[in-house]
N, C-alpha and C positions, 0 to 999 in steps of 0.2 A: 410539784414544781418548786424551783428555788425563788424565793423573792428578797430583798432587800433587809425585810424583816424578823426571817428566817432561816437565812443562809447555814448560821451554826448549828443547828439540826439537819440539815440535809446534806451537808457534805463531810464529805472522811475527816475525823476529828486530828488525825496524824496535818493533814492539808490544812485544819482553822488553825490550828495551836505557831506552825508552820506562819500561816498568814499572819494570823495575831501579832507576832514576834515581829515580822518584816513592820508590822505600822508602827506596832508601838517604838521600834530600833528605827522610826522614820527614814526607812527606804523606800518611802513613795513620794518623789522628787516632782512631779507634777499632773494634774488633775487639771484637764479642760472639759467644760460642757460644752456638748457639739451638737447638741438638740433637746427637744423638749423632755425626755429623759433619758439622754444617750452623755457618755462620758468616754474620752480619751486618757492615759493618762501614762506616765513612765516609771517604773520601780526600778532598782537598784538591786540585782543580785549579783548572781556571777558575772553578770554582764549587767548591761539598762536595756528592760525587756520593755516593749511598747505596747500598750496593753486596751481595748474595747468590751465596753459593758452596754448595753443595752436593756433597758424594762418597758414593760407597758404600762397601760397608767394603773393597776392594778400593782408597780411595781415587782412583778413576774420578769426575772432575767429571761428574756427572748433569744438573744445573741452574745455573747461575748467570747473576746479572742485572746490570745497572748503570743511570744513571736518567741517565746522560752521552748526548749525541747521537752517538756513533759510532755508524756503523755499514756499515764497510768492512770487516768481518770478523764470525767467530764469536766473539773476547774483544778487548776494550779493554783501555788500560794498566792502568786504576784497578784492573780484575778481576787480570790479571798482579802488580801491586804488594801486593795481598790478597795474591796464590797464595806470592809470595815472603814476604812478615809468616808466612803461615800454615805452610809448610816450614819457614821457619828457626829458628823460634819452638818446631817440633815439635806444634804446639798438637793436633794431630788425635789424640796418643798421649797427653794428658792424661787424666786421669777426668770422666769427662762427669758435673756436678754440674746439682742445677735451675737456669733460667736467671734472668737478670732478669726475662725476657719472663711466664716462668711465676709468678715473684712478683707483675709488675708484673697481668698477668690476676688471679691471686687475690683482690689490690688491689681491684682496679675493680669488681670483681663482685657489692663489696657496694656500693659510690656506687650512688645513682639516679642516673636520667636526666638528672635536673637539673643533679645534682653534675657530672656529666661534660661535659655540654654548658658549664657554663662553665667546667670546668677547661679542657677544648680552646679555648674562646675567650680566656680569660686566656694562654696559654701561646702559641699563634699571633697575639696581638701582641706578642712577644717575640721568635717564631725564625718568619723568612722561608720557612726551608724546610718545616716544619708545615704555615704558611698555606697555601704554594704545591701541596704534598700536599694538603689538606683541598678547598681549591679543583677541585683535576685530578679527587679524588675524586667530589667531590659536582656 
């Protein structure tokens, strides 16, 4: 099993070396905690891929995602250049405080319908990658 602490032995060395290079060339533009060890966060390649890691508390990767087209393996670099932001940073032995995401829900909860519907249309003519979400989604 891949964990936090071991990552660079269990995945394809072509993919660390790969990943290595995207943190150290800081192309990982933002890292949110979204839970007690759960991480969001966006890299910067060919495009800005949006990226989900999850561990247990053993720090065992359980779940993680990327929105990148690879997929010649079980992790891409984007997720690799997370794992290393997220080890070297220490972030998983932080205090797990509320998140954005939980404010941001709080937020919303009291907008109507309305309010919401054109905040997401105001805001996805702004950022491409919204639209393009919004799109896939619906």
């Amino acid at each position: 099993m891949v964990n936090i602490k071991n990552f660079q032995s269990r995945i394809k060395l072509k993919i660390i070396n790969r990943g290595l290079s995207y943190y150290n060339d800081g192309l990982i533009e933002e890292v949110n905690r979204i839970g007690e060890f759960e991480f969001v966060g966006v890299v910067q390649g060919t495009d800005e891929y949006n990226l989900h890691i999850k561990f247990n508390e053993n720090l065992d990767v359980i779940n993680h995602n990327c929105d990148c087209p690879y997929d010649w393996g079980d992790y891409c670099k984007h997720i690799v250049a997370l794992m290393y932001y997220i080890n070297e940073l220490e972030l998983y032995d932080e205090p797990f405080f509320k998140s954005n995401y939980d404010y941001l829900k709080e937020v919303l909860d009291k907008k109507s319908k309305a309010e919401i519907i054109n905040l997401l249309i105001e805001l996805s003519k702004k950022n491409k990658n919204l639209r393009r979400a919004l799109e896939e989604y619906l």
